[in-house]
C-alpha positions in Angstrom: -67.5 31.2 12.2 -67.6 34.6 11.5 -65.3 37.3 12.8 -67.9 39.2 14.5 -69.9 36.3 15.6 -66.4 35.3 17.4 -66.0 38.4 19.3 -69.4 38.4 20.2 -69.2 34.7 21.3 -65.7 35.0 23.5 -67.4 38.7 25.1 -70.6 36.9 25.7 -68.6 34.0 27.4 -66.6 36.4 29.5 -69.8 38.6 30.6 -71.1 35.1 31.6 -68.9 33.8 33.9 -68.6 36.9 35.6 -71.9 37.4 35.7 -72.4 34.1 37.5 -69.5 34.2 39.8 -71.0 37.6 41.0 -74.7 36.8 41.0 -73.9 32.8 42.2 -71.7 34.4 45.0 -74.6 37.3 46.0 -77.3 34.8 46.1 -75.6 32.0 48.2 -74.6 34.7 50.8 -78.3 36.4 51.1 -79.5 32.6 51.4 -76.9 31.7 53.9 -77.8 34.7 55.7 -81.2 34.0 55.0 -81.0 30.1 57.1 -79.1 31.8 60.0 -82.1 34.2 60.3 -84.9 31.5 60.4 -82.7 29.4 62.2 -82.3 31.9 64.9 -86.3 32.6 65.0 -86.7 29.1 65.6 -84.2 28.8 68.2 -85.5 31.6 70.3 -88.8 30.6 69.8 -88.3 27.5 71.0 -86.3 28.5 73.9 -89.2 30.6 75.0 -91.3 28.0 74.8 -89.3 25.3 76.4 -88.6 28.1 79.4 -92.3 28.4 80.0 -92.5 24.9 80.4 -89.4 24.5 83.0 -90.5 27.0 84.8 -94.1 25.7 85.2 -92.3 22.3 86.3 -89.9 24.2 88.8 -93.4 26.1 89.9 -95.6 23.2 90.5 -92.3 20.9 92.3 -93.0 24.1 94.9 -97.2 24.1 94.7 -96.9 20.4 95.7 -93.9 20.3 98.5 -96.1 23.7 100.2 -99.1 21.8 99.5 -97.6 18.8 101.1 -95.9 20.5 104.0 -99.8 22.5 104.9 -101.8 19.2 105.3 -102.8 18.6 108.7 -101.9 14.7 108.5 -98.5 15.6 107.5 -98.1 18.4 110.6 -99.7 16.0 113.0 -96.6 13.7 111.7 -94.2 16.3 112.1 -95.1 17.3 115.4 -95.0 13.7 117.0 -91.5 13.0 115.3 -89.8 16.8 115.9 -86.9 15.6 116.9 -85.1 11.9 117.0 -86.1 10.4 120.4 -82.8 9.4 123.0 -80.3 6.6 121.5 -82.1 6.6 118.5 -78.7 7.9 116.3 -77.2 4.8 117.8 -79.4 2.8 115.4 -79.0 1.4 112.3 -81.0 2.8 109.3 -83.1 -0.2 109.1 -83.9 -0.5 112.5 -84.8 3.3 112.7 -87.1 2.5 109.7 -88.9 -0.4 111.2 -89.5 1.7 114.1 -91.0 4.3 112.4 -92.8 2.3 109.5 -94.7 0.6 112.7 -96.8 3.8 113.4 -99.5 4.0 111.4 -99.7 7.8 111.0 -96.0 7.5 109.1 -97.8 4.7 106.4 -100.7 6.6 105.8 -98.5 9.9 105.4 -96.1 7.7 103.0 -98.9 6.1 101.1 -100.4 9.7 100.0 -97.1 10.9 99.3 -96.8 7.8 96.8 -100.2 8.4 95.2 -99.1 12.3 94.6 -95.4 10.9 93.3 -96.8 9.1 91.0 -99.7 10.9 89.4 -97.2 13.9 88.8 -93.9 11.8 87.8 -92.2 12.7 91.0 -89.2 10.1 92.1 -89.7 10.5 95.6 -91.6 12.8 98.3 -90.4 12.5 101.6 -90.5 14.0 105.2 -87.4 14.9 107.5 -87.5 16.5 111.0 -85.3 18.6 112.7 -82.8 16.1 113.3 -82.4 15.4 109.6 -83.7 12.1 109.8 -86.7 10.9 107.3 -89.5 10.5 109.1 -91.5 8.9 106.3 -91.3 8.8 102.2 -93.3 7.5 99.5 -91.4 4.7 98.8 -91.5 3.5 102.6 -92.8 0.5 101.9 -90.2 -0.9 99.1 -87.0 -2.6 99.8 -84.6 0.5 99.1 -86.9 3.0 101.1 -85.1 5.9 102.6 -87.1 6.3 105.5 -85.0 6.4 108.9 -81.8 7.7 106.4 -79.9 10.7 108.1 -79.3 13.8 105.5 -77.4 15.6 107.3 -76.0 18.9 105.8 -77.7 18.7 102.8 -78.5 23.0 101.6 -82.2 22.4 99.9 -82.9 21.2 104.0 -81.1 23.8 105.8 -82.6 26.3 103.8 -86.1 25.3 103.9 -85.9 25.2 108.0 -84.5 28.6 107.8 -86.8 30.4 105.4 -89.0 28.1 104.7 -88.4 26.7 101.6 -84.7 25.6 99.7 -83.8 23.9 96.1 -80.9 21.9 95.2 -79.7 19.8 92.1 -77.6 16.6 93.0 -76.9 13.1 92.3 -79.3 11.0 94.8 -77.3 8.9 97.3 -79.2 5.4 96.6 -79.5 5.1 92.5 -77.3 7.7 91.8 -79.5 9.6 89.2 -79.2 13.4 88.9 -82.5 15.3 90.5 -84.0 18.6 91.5 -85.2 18.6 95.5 -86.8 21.6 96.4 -88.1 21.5 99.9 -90.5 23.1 102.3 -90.8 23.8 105.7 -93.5 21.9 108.0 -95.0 24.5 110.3 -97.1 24.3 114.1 -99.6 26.6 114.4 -97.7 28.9 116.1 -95.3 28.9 112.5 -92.6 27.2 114.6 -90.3 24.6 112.1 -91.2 21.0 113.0 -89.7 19.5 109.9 -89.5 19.8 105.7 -91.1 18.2 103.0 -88.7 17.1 100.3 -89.9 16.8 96.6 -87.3 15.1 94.0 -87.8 14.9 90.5 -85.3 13.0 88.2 -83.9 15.1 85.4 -84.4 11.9 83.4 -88.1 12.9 84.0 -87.2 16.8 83.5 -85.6 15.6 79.8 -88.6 14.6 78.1 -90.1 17.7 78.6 -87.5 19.3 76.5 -88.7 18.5 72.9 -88.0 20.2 70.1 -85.6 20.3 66.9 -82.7 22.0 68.8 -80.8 20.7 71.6 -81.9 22.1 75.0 -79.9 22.0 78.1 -80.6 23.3 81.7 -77.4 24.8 83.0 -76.7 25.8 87.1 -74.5 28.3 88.2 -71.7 26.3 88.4 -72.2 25.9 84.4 -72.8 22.3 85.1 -75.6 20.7 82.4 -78.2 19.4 85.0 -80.8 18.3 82.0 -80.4 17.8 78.6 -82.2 16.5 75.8 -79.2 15.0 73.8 -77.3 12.3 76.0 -73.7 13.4 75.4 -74.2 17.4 77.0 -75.6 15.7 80.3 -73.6 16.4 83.8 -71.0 18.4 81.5 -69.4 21.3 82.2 -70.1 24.2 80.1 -69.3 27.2 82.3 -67.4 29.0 79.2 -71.0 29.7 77.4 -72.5 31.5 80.9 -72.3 35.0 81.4 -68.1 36.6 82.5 -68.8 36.2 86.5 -71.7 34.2 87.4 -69.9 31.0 87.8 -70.5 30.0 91.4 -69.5 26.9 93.3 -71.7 23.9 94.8 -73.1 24.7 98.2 -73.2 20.9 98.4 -70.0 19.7 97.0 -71.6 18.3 93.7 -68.8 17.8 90.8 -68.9 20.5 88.6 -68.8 17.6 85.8 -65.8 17.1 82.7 -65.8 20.5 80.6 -66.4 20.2 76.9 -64.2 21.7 74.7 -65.6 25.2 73.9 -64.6 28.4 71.3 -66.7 31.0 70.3 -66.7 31.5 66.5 -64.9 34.6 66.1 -64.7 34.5 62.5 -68.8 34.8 62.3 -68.5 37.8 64.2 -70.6 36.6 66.8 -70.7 35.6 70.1 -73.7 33.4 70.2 -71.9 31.0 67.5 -69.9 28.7 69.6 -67.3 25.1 68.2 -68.7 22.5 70.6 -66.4 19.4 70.9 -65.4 20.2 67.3 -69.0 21.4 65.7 -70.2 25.0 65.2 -73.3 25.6 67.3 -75.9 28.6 67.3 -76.3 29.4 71.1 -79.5 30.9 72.8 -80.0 31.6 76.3 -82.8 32.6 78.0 -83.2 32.7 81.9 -85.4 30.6 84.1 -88.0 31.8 86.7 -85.6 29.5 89.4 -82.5 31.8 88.9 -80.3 29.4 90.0 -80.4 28.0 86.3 -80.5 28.8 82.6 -81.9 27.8 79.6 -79.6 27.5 76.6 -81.1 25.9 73.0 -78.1 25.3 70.7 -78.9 24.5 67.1 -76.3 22.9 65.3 -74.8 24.3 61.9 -73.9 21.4 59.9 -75.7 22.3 57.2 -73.8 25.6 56.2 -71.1 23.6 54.9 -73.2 21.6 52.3 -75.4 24.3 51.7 -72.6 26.1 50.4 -71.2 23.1 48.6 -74.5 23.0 47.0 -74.3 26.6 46.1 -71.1 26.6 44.1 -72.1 23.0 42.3 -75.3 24.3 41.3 -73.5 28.1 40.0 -71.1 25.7 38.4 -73.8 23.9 36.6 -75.4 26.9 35.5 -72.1 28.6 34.4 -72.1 25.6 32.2 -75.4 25.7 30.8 -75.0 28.7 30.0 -71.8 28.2 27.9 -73.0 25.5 26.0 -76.1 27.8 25.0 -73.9 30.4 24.5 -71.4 28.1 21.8 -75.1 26.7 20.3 -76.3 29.6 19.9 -73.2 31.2 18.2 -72.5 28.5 15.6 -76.4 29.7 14.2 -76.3 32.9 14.8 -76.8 34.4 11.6 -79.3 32.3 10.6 -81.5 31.9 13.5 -81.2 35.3 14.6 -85.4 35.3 14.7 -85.4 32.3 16.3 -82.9 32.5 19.1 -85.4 36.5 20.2 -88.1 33.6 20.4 -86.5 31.8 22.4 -85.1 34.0 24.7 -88.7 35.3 25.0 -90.4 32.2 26.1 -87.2 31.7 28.9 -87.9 34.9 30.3 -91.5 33.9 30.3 -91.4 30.6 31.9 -88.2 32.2 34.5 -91.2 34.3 35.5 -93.4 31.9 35.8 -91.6 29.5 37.6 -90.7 32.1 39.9 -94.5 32.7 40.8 -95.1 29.7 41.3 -92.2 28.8 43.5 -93.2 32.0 45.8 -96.7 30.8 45.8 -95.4 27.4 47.2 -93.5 28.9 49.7 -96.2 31.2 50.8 -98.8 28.1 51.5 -96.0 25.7 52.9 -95.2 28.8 55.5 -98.7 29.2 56.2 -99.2 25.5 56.6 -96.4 25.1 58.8 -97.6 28.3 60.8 -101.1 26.5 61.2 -99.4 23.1 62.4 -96.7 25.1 65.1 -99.9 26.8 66.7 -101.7 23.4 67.1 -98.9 21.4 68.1 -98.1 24.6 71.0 -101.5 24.2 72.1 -101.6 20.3 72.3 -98.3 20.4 74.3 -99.4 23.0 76.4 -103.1 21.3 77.5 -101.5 18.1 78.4 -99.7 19.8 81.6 -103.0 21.2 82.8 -104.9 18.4 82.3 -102.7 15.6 84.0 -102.7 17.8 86.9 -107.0 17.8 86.8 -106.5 13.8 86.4 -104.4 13.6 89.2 -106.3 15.6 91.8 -109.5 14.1 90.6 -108.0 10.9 91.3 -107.1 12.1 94.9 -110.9 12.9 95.3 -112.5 9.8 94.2 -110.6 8.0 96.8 -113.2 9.6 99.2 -115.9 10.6 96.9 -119.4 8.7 97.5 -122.4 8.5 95.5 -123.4 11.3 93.0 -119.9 13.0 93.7 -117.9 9.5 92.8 -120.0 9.3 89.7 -119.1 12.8 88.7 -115.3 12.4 89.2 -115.8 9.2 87.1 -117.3 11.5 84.3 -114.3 13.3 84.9 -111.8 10.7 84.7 -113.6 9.7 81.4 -113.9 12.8 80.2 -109.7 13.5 80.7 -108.8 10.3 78.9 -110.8 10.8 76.3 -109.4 14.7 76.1 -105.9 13.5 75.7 -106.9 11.2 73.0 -107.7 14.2 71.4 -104.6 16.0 72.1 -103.1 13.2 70.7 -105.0 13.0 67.3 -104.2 16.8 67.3 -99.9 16.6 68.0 -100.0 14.0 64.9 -102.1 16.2 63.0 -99.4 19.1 64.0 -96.5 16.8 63.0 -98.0 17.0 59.5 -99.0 13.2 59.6 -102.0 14.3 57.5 -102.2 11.2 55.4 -106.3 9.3 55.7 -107.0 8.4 58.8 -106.3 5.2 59.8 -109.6 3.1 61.0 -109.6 -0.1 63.1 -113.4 -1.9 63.5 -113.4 -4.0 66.3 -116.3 -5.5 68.1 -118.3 -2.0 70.0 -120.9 -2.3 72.6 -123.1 0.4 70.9 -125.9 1.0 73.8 -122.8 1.3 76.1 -120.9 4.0 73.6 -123.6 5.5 73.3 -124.2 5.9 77.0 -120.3 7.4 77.3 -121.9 9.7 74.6 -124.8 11.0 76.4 -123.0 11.3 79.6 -120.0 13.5 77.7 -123.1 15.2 76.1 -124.4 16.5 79.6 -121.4 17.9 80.7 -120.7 19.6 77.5 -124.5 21.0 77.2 -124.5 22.2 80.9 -122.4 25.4 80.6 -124.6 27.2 78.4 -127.6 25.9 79.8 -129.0 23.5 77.7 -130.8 20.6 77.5 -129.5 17.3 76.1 -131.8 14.5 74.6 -130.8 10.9 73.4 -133.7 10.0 70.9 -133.4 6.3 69.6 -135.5 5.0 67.0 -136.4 1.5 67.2 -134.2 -1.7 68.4 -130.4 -2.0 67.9 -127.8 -4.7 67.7 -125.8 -4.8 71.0 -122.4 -5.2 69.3 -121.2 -4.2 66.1 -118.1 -4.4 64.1 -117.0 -0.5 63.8 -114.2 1.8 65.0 -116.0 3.0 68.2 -113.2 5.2 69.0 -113.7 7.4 66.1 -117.5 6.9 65.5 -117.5 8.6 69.4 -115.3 11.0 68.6 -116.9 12.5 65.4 -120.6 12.6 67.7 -119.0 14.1 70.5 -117.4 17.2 67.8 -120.8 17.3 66.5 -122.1 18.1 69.8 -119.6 20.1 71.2 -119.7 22.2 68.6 -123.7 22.2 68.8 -123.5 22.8 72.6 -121.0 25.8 72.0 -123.2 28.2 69.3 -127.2 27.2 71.4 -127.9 28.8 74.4 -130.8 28.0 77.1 -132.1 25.4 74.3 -131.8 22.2 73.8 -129.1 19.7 71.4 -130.8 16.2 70.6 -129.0 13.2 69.5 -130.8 10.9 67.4 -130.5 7.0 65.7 -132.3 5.5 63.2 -131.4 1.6 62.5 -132.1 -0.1 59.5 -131.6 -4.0 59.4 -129.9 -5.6 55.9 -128.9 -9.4 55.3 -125.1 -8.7 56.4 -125.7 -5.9 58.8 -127.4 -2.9 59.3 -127.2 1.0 58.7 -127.1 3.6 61.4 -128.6 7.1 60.5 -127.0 9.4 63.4 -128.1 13.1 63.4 -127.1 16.3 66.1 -129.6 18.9 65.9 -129.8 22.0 68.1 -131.8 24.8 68.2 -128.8 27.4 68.1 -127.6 30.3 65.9 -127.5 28.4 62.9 -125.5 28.7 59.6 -126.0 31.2 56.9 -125.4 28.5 54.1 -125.8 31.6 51.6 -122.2 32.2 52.0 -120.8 29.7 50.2 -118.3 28.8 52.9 -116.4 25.2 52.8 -117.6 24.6 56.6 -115.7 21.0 56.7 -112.6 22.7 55.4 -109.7 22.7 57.9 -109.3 26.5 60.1 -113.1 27.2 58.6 -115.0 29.5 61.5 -118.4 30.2 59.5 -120.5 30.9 63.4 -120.0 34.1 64.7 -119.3 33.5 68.0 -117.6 30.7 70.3 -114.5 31.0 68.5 -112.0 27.6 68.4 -109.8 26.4 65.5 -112.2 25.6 63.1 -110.7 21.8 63.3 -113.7 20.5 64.9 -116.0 19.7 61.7 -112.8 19.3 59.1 -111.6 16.3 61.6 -115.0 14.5 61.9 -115.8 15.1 58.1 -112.2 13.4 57.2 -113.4 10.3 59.9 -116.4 9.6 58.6 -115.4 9.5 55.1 -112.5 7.3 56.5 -115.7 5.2 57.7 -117.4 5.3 54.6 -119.7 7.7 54.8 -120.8 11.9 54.7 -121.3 14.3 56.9 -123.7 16.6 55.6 -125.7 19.7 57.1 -129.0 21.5 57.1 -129.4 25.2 58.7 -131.8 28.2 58.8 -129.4 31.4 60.1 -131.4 32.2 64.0 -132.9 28.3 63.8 -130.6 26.1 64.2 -128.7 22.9 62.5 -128.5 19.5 61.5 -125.7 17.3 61.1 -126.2 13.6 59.6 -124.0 10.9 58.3 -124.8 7.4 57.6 -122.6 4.2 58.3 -123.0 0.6 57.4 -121.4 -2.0 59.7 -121.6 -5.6 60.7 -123.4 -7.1 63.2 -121.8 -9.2 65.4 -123.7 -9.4 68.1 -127.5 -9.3 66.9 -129.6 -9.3 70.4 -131.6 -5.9 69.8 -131.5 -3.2 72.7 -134.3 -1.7 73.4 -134.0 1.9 74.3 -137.1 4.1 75.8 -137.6 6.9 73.0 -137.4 10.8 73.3 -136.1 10.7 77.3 -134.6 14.3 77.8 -131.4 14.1 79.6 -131.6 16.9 82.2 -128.1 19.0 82.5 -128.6 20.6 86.0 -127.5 18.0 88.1 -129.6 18.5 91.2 -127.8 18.6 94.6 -129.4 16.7 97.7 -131.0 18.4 100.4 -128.8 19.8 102.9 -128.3 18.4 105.9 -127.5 21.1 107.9 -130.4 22.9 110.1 -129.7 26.9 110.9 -131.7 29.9 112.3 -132.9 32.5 110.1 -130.7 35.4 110.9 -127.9 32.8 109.8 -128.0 33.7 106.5 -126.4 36.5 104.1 -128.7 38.4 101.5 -130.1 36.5 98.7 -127.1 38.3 96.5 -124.5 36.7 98.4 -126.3 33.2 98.1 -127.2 33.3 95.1 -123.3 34.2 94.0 -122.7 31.2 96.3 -124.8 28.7 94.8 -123.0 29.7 91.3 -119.6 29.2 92.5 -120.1 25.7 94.4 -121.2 24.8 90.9 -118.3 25.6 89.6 -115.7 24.0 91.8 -114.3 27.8 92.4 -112.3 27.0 95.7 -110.4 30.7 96.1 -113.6 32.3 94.8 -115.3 31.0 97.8 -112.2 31.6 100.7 -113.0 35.6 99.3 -116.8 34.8 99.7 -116.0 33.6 103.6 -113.6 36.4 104.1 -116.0 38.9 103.0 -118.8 37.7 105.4 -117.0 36.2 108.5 -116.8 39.9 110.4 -120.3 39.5 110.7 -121.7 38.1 114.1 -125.3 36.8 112.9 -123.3 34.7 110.3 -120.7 33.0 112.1 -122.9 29.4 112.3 -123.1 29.7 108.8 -119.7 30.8 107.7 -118.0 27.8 110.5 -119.9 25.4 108.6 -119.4 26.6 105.1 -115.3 26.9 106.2 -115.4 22.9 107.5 -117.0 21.9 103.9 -114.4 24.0 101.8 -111.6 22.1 103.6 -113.3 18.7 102.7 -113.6 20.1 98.6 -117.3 19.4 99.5 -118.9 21.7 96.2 -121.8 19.4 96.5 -122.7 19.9 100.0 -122.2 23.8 100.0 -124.1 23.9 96.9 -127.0 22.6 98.5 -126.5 25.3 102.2 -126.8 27.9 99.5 -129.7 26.4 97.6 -131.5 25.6 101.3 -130.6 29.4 102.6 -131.8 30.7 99.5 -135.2 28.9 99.9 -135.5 30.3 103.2 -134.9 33.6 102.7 -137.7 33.2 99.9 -140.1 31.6 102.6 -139.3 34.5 105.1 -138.1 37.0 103.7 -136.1 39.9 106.3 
């Protein structure tokens, strides 16, 4: 080897491995640095959101026990039962129980508390008097029921008798599982305390709320961990990580729990990175709405440690790349000198090239994983709301009669098959995107389709449109198809038709055509709505595609039943004219199993105004408000709006000549009667049309 090629070799060697000790060591900090940031995004963004959703739970545990507390059953109770009558301390807790279980106002007060309890997940809802005995519970008719048990001392009830409402967490007396109460005060109608109303949720319950890929815990002022979503932080003590000073003791006496072994991380010069029972933990708190608690995510940093481990192997493998290139390259040197500028050339080349690319990658996975965080907060979020709509519509139906049960059915259907939806939409967030998985089973298809009509009417009713089912000739009565998903797809098709035609009308038509092993089904949605500017060259079944101008939504809607039906078989395809209207078809083949033909009356129109009966009611002529005020009336029984129409009442009971009208319309708000009042404002405002003042 050449003298100068040598020095230049054992320089070029030198410059190396300095250059990648200093570059290795630079690039490993900024990506270390890098992780903590994102890590720390994450972990306060989901704190925030799992604080929205602990407070909301904390919120509606009060909505119920006032709610609870206000019914008129429930004072009627309380009032009776104010106080233990004489010698009854001197009995035992089952014979006080057997007493009281005998009245019939205590079962039926019990049985409604069990029906709420368990739509909403609630462990027990119970009622004490002023002697801190329990009157009656939800559970009063199972072996370990509570009723006639003494809870004498106990904070959550002193404080709800005192100012009307009090919150404690303990360890409940009969199963010994830790639980929020939160209580409220029973009140006569002269606001003097007859008792409390006692709501308990288990923080086994509380824990599955808290999802997520961070731990979550729910700390109380004693620092004690009264939820968690990892097992070995629950009923631990980790008053170290609250704030110098606002460690307070149990008004109850609870245990303030073993301490865990706690350090903050000095050496990362921060105090929000704390060694947990041996492992270093990134530490965010956020307060909760109920300020006798906290909300502190911890993400775990496990990974630093092999990330940098994988650092220094993959700079050590580099470093030695680059010095067997380096020797390769020297031992040619003077006769490849052409070829080795080449080559150095095309490396810097495909570097750059590479490094495009990877930066492109990232830039779509962070988008994708942007798109699938937003749907998965929105499907978490809808499922609170509408369990609570499920569960109150529930408590209807048990006295709804006629047209109202049928509607609450609709409801119940309509719920259910919502949250199947949510469902299809959290997988779809979890990035579970692989084909859709389809199950045919036997399907009654005149009865699916009758679940699709009636959806169809409630979905076409808001914007005032008419909804037609047109069938074309007989059909089989059971075929072999996934129903589930053939439903779901004509439901998004007209959804998404209702939601872009206004004061027109969406049709639904089938078209059946018989083979030797089954038939074919032609389905089609047209409306007569906005329609599509197909012009634009838009990929409308494309996931997050919004080609309408208005109505807005995720653009999921047609990507989701585009993906089912090809899942089925088949295509979804689309005819428009921009101001017209559309057309969406598809076209599946399935077995018959059942080959009995339905026949189905062609081209009936499915009316969306569900018309109310007559009212039953008869009032003078001067009863009535101005045909403004009815007719704003007559819009919000429609719409279920029950505070909307307390404002109405308070804004027209000073008036004399009204008071018939506004006693009765006050008696049918307290029975959630919508229907009824709907139809006193439809029968006013057809009087004041007849005689006009």
């Amino acid at each position: 080897m050449p003298p100068t090629v040598r020095r230049v070799t054992v320089a070029l060697v030198a410059l190396w491995l300095v250059l990648v000790a200093g570059l290795g060591g630079w690039l490993s900090q900024r990506a270390v640095v890098s992780w903590l940031e994102r890590l720390a995004a994450s972990t306060e963004y989901e704190s925030e959101t799992t604080a929205r959703v602990v407070d909301r739970l904390f919120t509606q545990m009060v909505s119920v026990a006032n709610m609870v507390a206000s019914q008129g059953q429930v004072i009627e109770l309380a009032a009776r039962y104010r106080t233990d009558p004489p010698g009854f301390d001197a009995l035992t807790r089952q014979q006080r129980a057997a007493q009281l279980t005998r009245d019939a106002g205590v079962r039926k007060v019990g049985d409604f508390m069990n029906a709420l309890g368990n739509d909403l997940q609630y462990a027990r809802i119970y009622m004490n008097n002023l002697s801190d005995d329990t009157v009656t519970a939800s559970n009063w008719a199972e072996p370990d029921s509570i009723v006639g048990m003494v809870y004498s001392g106990r904070t959550y009830l002193v404080d709800a008798l005192r100012h009307g409402g009090g919150h404690s967490f303990g360890i409940a007396r009969l199963n010994k599982s830790p639980s929020y109460f939160v209580s409220s005060r029973i009140e006569s109608p002269d606001h003097a305390p007859l008792g409390s109303v006692t709501v308990r949720f288990d923080a086994s319950e509380m824990a599955l709320y808290l999802t997520g890929r961070h731990i979550a815990l729910i700390v109380n002022r004693q620092g004690r961990v009264t939820t968690a979503s990892s097992k070995k932080f629950m009923l631990r003590n980790v008053a170290a990580l609250l704030a110098p000073g606002t460690v307070r003791t149990s008004k109850d006496g609870e245990e303030p729990g073993d301490p865990m072994d706690l350090r903050a991380l000095t050496a990362l010069s921060s105090a929000d990175r704390w060694l947990i029972d041996g492992k270093p933990h990134l530490l965010q708190r956020r307060p909760l709405a109920n300020t006798d608690y906290q909300l502190f995510t911890l993400a775990p940093l496990d990974e630093l440690p092999p990330m940098r481990q994988r650092h220094l192997l993959t700079a050590l493998l580099v470093g030695a790349v680059g010095l067997v290139l380096i020797l390769l390259s020297s031992r040619v040197a003077g006769q490849m000198v052409a070829r080795r500028q080449d080559e150095r050339r095309v490396a810097r080349q495909t570097a750059l090239l590479n490094a495009e690319l990877s930066s492109a990658l990232t830039d779509a996975q962070d988008k994708d994983r942007q798109k699938v965080e937003v749907l998965g907060y929105i499907g978490h979020d809808l499922r609170a709301p509408l369990a609570t709509i499920s569960g109150y519509s529930a408590l209807l139906l048990s006295d709804a009669q006629g047209q109202q049960s049928q509607l609450l059915h609709t409801i119940q259907r309509s719920i259910k098959y919502q949250l199947d939806l949510i469902d299809e939409l959290m997988t779809y967030a979890k990035g579970e995107l692989q084909p859709l998985h389809i199950q045919p089973v036997a399907t009654d298809l005149p009865g699916l389709l009758r679940d699709v009509s009636d959806y169809a009417t409630a979905l076409c009713t808001p914007q005032n449109n008419s909804f037609t089912f047109q069938p074309s000739g007989p059909a089989p009565r059971q075929i072999d198809i996934d129903g589930k998903r053939l439903q779901q797809v004509l439901l998004n098709l007209i959804s998404n038709a209702a939601k872009f035609t206004h004061n027109g009308r969406v049709t639904l038509t089938i078209e059946t055509e018989w083979t030797e092993d089954g038939c074919t089904l032609n389905f089609a949605v047209r409306d007569t709505g906005i329609g599509i500017d197909l012009n634009q060259k838009t990929d409308i079944f494309g996931a997050f595609q919004n080609v309408r101008a208005a109505g807005g939504g995720t653009g999921l809607g047609l990507f989701i039943a585009q993906r089912i039906v090809s899942a089925m078989g088949g295509s979804l395809h689309v005819n428009s004219i921009l101001g017209q209207g559309s057309i969406f078809s598809f076209v599946l083949f399935a077995p018959v199993i059942d080959a009995s033909e339905s026949e189905w009356a062609t081209g009936i129109p499915l009316d969306v105004h569900l018309s109310n009966p007559p009212s039953k009611f008869v009032l003078s002529e001067n009863s009535w408000p101005e045909r403004k005020a009815m007719d704003e009336l007559a819009k919000l029984a429609l719409n279920g709006r029950f505070t909307d129409i307390e404002r109405w009442i308070e804004g027209h009971a000073s008036e004399p000549q009204h008071a018939p009208f506004v006693e009765i319309l006050n008696d049918l708000l307290q029975q959630f009667d919508f229907v009824e009042i709907h139809a006193l404002a439809l029968q006013g405002l057809n009087q004041i049309t007849r005689h006009p003042q």
